[in-house]
Phi, psi and omega in degrees: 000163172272136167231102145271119182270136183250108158226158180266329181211150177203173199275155323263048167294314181253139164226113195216129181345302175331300180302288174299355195268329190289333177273343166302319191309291195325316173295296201294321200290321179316312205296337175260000203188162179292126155231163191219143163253193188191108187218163191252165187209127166243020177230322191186136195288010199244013177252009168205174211292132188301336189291330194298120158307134181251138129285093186296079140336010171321210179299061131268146178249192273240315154344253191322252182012293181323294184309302192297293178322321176292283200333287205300314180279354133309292183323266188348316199285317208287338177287287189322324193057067186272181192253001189200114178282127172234126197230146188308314160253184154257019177264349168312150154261163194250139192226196214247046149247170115025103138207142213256115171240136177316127151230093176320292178220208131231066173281119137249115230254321183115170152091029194102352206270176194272157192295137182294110179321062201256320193258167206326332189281288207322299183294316138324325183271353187281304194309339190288348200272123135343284188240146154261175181195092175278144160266022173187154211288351174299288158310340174305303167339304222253329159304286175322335189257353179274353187079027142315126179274155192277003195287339190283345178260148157220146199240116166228123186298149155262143199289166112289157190275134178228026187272006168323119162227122181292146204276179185311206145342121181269166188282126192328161151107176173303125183320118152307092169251125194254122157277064207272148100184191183295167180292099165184157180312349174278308181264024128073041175257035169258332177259004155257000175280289192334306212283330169282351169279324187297344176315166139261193215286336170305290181308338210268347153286349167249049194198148179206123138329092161226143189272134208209125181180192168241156188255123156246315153287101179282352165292300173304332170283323213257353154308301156348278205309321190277322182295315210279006180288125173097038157261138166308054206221134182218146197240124174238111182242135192066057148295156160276008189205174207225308180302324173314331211266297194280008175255359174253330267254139180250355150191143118298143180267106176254091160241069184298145190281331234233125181285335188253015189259152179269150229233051126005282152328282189296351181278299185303318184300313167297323217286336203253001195118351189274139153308158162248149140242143218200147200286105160346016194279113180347299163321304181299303188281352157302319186289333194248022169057050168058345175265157188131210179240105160291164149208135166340145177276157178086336206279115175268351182304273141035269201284283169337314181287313220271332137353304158286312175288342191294322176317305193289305212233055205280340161306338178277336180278319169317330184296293190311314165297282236261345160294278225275013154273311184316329165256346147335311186291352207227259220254041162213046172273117213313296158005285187266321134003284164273359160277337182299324170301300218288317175320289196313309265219276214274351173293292174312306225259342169257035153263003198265330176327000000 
């Protein structure tokens, strides 16, 4: 079948979970299907994929920007003819094809991200979508109380990578605890500098924090930076990859502030093998099927105990990874992922007949 994909920001002009779970889609679906995309750039057209109609989004504002995204995505439809629009957001404009669009989470975060579809335009511009499509039953709710209807939601997870093998022997030296995602108050890496200065001192010898992301609040990176001073707290910040830090991690910290977001971070981290310990949030503990370490949101306390067990007991966190790789592997496989897409996807596209 024809597929036009639609996003306003994509990888890697932009890398924001969001951005990347949507260009993942976009690749495995093409290897099945015809597709053509259609993405806006706001730093350079050599920042997204050549094959892509580039929409320049440049010094425009929220208006313009909108205006330039319909012209290119009517003209593409109207060349492509698809049997389906699959567009990234609800910010996309809408025509007389089909079209199903991602809501990942409704999360808002700060820093650039796009506004969470909570107000009247938004909730409105939702009901107009074929399909809404969620990766968990949790935002389907959170859909449902905004007056989504629910027949209009479908919840297909997002896939993950599973070509993950945690390495040997681990290498001498302090139990790794990796703090991964961007630098900012939401994704709680004040309460892990909190919770590893409170070790004592004995434990702060075996042990070393490193907080690993791209900094988006630099007041806030450089606040880190100033609590964590004389701390086992080591900073890799705008790394390009993630995976060197989650393929040594002898347990990861997720203690995200944000209750409707999808738990990314902690998937890949399970995909390689790493215990999590992850914020209780209803959303979190669904993406991870409940394995890991909950700890109350907000609690460094918490954070800190589960921390003191990893000192003691490190076989038991080892225990622990190798359940939530098992369950990566058997449900967020990229495979079945896209075949649920593609079911859905051709279901929508034959109204277009």
């Amino acid at each position: 079948m024809r597929i036009l994909a639609v996003s306003r920001r994509f990888p890697p002009d932009v890398r924001t979970g969001r951005a990347v779970g949507f260009a993942s889609l976009v690749s495995h679906l093409r290897e099945r299907h015809e597709l053509r995309l259609v993405a806006g750039y706001n730093k350079d057209r050599g920042a997204i994929p050549q094959d892509a109609l580039g929409v320049d989004l440049r010094t425009r504002g929220m208006f313009s920007a909108h205006l330039a995204l319909y012209r290119a995505v009517r003209s593409a439809a109207r060349r492509f003819q698809p049997h389906v629009i699959l567009s990234g957001s609800v910010d996309v404009p809408l025509f007389g094809w089909p079209t199903v669009a991602v809501v990942r989470d409704l999360a808002g975060t700060g820093g650039g991200e796009d506004a969470p579809p909570k107000d009247p335009w938004h909730r409105w511009r939702m009901r107009r979508f074929e399909r809404l499509v969620v990766p968990s039953h949790t935002t389907q709710r959170a859909l449902c109380k905004l007056g989504v209807p629910s027949g209009r939601i479908a919840v297909i997870p997002e896939g993950v990578p599973l070509s993950h093998q945690r390495r040997g022997d681990r290498e001498p030296g302090p139990l790794r605890v990796v703090h991964c995602g961007r630098v900012l108050p939401a994704k709680g890496q004040h309460l892990s500098v909190d919770a590893i200065s409170r070790l004592s001192p004995q434990q702060k010898s075996r042990v070393e924090l490193q907080i690993v992301g791209r900094v988006v609040d630099r007041l806030y990176y450089d606040q880190l930076r100033v609590a964590a001073r004389g701390q086992p707290v080591v900073f890799h910040p705008d790394v390009p990859s993630l995976d060197p830090f989650l393929s040594r991690a002898d347990l990861v910290l997720y203690p995200t502030a944000l209750q409707d977001e999808w738990a990314d971070t902690a998937l890949h981290a399970m995909a390689w093998g790493a215990p999590v310990a992850w914020s209780d949030h209803p959303g979190v503990r669904e993406a991870t099927g409940g394995l890991g370490v909950p700890i109350p949101p907000g609690d460094f306390s918490a954070l800190r105990d589960v921390v003191r067990r990893l000192v003691e007991k490190p076989l038991e966190f080892q225990q622990i990874g190798v359940a939530g790789q098992l369950f990566v592997a058997s449900n967020y496989d990229w495979r079945q992922v896209c075949t649920a897409w593609s079911q859905l996807l051709e279901v929508s596209g034959r109204k277009a007949k």
